[in-house]
N, C-alpha and C positions, 0 to 999 in steps of 0.2 A: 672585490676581495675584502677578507674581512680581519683584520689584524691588531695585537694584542697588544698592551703594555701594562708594566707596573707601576703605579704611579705612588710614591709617600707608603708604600704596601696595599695599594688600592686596586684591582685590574679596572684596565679600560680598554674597551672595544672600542676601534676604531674603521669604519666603513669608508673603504674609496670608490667612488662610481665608476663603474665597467669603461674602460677608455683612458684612463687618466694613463699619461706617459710614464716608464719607468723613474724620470729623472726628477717630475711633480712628485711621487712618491716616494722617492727620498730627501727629496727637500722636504716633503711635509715631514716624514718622521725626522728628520735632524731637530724640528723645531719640534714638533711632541715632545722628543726624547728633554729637551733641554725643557720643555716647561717640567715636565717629568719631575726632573731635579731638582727643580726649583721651590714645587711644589713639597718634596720630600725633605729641603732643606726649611721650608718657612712649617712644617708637622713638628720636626725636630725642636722649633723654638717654642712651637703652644704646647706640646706634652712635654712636662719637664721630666728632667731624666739626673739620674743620682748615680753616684759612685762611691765604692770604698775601696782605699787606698791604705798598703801599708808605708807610710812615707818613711825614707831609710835618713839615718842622721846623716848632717852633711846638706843635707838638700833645703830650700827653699822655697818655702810653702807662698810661692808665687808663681805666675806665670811670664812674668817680665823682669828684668835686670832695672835695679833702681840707684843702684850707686858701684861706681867704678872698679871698687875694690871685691865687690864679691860680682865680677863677670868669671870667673871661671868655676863657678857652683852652678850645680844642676838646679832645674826649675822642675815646675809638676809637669809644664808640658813635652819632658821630656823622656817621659814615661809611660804618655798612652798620648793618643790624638781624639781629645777632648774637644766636643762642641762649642760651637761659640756661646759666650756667655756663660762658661761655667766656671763657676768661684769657687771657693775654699769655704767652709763653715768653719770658723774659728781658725786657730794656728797651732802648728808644733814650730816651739824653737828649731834654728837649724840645726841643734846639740841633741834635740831626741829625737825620739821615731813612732813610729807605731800607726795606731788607726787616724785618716783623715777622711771625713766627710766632704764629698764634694757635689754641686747640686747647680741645675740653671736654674732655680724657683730661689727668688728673693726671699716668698713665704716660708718656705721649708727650712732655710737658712735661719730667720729670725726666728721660728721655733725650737729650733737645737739649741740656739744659744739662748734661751731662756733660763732662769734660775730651778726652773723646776726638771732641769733635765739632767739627769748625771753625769760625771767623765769619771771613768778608772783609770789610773795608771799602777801601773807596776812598779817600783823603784828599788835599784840596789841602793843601797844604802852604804857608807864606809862603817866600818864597824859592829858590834854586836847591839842591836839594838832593842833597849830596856823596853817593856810595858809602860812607864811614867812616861816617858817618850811617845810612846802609843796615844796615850789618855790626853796628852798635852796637845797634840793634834789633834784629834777627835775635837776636843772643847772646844779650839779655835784660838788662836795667838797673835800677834803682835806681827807682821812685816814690813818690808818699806816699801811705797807703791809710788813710783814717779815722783818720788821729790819727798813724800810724806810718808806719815807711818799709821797702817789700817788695821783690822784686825778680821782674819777671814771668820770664812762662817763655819758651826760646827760642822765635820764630817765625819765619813767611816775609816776606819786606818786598821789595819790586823800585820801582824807579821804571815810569811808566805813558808806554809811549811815544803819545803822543795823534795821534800824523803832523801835526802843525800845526796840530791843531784847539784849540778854546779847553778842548773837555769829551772825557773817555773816552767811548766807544761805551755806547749805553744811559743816561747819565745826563744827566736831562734838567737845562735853564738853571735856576740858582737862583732862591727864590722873591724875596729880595732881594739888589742888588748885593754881592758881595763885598768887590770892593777895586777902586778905579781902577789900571790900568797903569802911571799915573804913577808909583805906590809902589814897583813892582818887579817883579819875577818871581813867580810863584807855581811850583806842580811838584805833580803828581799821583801817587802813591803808593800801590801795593797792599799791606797788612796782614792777617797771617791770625794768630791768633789761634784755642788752646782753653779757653781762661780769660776770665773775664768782671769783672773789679775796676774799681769806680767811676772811667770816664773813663778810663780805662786807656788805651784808642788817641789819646787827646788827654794826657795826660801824658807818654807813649812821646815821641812827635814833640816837641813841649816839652821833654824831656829831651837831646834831640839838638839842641837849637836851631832846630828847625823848628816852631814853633807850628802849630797847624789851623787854618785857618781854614773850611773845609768836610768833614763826615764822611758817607757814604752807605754802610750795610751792603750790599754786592749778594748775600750767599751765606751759606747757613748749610745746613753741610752739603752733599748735592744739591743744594735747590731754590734757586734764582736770582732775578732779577727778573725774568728773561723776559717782557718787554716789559711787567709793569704800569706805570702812570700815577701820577704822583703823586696819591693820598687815592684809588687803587683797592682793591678786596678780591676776594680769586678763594678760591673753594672749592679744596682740594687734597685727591687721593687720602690719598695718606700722606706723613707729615712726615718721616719715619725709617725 
């Protein structure tokens, strides 16, 4: 008899010689079957595999619980059942959201986070915010980085014309209210960014007198949100 299996997405033919008991033929394939798996489990680790995630604020851009007080926030892996060994490319605070790269290639990883690669976010802004504002970003300013005080590198910064609506195109309602109207104005602002320093896009605006009050990554690099959902995950060809 002559019998089939998948092996890693592989077929294999498998020949038993005319005689063999029913009982030898299924002890053989129980063990087929398991090297099968096995085989499809060690494919999974030599082709690396990518994802893009809209991580939803709140959540932590980890896989494991690392101090006591935030055990009752969500992790990535609670979001999709991610292969072993797969990390995060950079971080979003647990206060934004937006797009996360995630990847098992260590190489792919240290290419994203290169200086030559871009991060947009989107940022609401508190109040109406000036063009001087604008240009004082852009040039690059002054913030505190772990103790000291740095000065990022220029970037791209525009205000976000929304045509009357309350949100840019793509990003979806917050998970909690913002601000009531009574306060004031808010203003949505494009940030691109090749440097990654703690809170950096929320310092910048701060710096200028426009605190964040909302930050959503939409780009890094090519890949976009292109229409994920918030706490969605999409396999991706390539990151880079």
């Amino acid at each position: 008899p002559v019998r089939h299996f998948l092996s890693a997405d592989r077929p294999v033919v498998v020949m038993t010689p005319v005689g063999t008991t029913r009982k030898k033929v299924q002890e053989s394939d129980s063990v087929l079957m398991h090297l099968a798996k096995k085989m499809k489990e060690t494919d999974s680790l030599l082709v690396p595999q990518h994802f893009a995630m809209y991580k939803p604020p709140g959540v932590l851009t980890q896989f494991v619980h690392t101090a006591r007080r935030r055990k009752n926030r969500k992790l990535l892996g609670d979001f999709y059942s991610f292969p072993e060994g797969t990390m995060a490319i950079g971080r979003l605070d647990e206060d934004s959201e937006g797009l996360l790269l995630l990847t098992t290639c260590g190489k792919s990883s240290n290419d994203i986070r290169d200086k030559s690669v871009e991060k947009e976010y989107y940022c609401q802004v508190d109040g109406q915010i000036t063009e001087d504002a604008i240009e004082k970003m852009k040039a690059g300013l002054e913030i505190s980085n772990k103790g000291s005080v740095t000065k990022t590198l220029p970037c791209h910064a525009r205000i976000l014309d929304c045509s009357g609506k309350s949100l840019p195109d793509g990003i979806p309602p917050p998970v909690k209210k913002i601000r009531d109207s009574r306060h004031g104005p808010t203003t949505w602002v494009s940030i691109t960014i090749r440097e990654g320093k703690f809170r950096q896009v929320r310092k910048t605006t701060a710096a200028v007198g426009f605190p964040t009050l909302r930050l959503v990554r939409v780009r890094v690099a090519d890949i976009d949100l292109d229409g994920l959902t918030m706490g969605e995950v999409r396999k991706v060809q390539n990151i880079i």
